[in-house]
C-alpha positions in Angstrom: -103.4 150.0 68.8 -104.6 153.0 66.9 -106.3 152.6 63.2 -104.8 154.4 60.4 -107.1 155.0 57.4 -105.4 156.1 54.3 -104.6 158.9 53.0 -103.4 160.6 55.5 -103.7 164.7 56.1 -101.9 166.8 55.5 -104.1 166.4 51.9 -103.1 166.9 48.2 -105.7 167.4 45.7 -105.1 164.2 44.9 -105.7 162.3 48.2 -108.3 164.7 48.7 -110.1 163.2 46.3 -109.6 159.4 47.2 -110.6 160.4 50.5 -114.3 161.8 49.1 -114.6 158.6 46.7 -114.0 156.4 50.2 -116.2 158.3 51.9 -118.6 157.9 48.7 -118.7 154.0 48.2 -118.7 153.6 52.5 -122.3 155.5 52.7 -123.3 153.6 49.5 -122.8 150.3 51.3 -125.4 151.4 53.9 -123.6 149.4 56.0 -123.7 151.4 59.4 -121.4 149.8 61.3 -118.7 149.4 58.5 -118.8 153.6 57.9 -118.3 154.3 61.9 -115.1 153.4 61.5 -114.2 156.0 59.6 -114.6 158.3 62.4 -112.9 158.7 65.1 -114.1 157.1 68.5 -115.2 160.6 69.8 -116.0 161.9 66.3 -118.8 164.7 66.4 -121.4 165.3 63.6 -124.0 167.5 63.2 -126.1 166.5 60.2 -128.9 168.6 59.4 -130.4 169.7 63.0 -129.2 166.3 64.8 -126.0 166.4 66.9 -124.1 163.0 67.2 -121.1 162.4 69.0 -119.0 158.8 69.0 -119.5 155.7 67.0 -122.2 153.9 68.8 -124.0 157.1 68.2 -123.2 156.8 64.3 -124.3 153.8 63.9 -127.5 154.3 65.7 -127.9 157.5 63.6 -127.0 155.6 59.8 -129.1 152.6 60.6 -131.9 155.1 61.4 -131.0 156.7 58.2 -130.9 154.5 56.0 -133.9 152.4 57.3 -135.9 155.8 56.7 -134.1 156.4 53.3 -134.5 153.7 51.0 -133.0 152.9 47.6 -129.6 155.3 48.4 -127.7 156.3 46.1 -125.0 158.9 47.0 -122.2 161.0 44.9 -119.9 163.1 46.7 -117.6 165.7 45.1 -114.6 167.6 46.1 -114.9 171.6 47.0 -112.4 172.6 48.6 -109.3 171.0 50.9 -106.2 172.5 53.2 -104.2 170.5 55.5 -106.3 168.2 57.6 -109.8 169.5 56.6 -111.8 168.5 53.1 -115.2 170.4 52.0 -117.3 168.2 49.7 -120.2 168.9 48.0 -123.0 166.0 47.2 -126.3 164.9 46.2 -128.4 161.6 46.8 -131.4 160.1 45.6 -134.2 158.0 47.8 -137.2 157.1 48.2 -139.5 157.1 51.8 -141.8 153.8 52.6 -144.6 155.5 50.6 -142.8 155.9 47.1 -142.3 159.4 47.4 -138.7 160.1 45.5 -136.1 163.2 47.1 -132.5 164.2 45.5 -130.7 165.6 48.8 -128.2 168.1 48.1 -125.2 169.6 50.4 -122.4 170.3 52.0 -120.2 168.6 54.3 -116.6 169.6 56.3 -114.9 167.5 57.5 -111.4 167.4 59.9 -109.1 164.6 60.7 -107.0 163.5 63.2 -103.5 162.4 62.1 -104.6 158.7 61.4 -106.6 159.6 58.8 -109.8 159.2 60.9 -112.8 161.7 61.1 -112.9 163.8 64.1 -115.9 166.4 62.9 -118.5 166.7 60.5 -121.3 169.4 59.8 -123.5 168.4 57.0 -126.2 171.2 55.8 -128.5 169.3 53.6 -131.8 170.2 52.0 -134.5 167.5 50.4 -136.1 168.5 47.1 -139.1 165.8 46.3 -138.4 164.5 42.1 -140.5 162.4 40.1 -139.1 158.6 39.8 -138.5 159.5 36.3 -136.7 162.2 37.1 -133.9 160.3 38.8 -130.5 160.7 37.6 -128.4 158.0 40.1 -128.8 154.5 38.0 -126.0 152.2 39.1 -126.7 148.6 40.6 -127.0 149.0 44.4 -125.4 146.2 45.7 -122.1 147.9 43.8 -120.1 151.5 44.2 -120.9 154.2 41.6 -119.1 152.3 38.4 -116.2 155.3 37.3 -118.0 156.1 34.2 -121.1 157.5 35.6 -121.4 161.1 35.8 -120.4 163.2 38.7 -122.4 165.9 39.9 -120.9 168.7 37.5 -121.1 166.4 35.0 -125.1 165.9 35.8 -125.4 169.6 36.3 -126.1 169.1 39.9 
């Protein structure tokens, strides 16, 4: 039986958007195994210099992540869409196991199959070291970003 994950390509503005704000509050659970299936069985990443290909490999890859990457808190914004593909734009704060703070910005593509699943992503992303007090990313962690908090334009990110 194959999975269908809603909305399907090909993508309006609109369901280009729901799709970012899914992919948004799935990375902000930091639950590894719960994102993975929002790829494809086969899906291929590369994120940063690392090259990943099929879900075990995701998960190994997010738990990594997010073991390294404490305290995440991610927004993701719409660039750009056409047909099955979506560009996003995003930034995220953390902190590493000494206290040192980072806001990641990037970019991600992204392509999907015809069930809605992720077949490829390429994320460039840089890390800028902030002060704690510099942080902009305030919402509860156990919860998605509540809809009234700024988005990254709105942040001036």
């Amino acid at each position: 039986m194959t999975t269908s994950r809603p909305p399907l390509p090909p993508f309006t503005r609109e369901t280009a958007i729901q799709k970012v704000r899914a992919a948004e509050d799935g990375w902000n659970t930091r639950n590894a195994e719960k994102v993975s299936l929002a790829y494809t069985e086969d899906s291929r990443w590369r994120n940063r210099a690392d090259f990943v290909q099929g879900r075990e490999a995701i998960v190994a890859f997010l738990s990594k992540k997010w073991v390294r990457e404490q305290q995440y808190r991610l927004i993701k914004e719409l660039w750009a869409f056409e047909g099955n593909r979506i560009a996003v734009r995003f930034a995220y704060e953390w902190h590493d196991d000494s206290g040192n703070w980072f806001r990641s910005y990037g970019n991600e593509n992204w392509e999907f199959d015809e069930n809605g699943l992720m077949r490829v992503r390429h994320a460039s992303i840089n890390d800028l070291p902030i002060k704690e007090a510099d942080r902009k990313f305030h919402w509860d962690q156990s919860a998605p970003r509540p809809t009234d908090h700024p988005s990254l334009s709105d942040l001036g990110l």
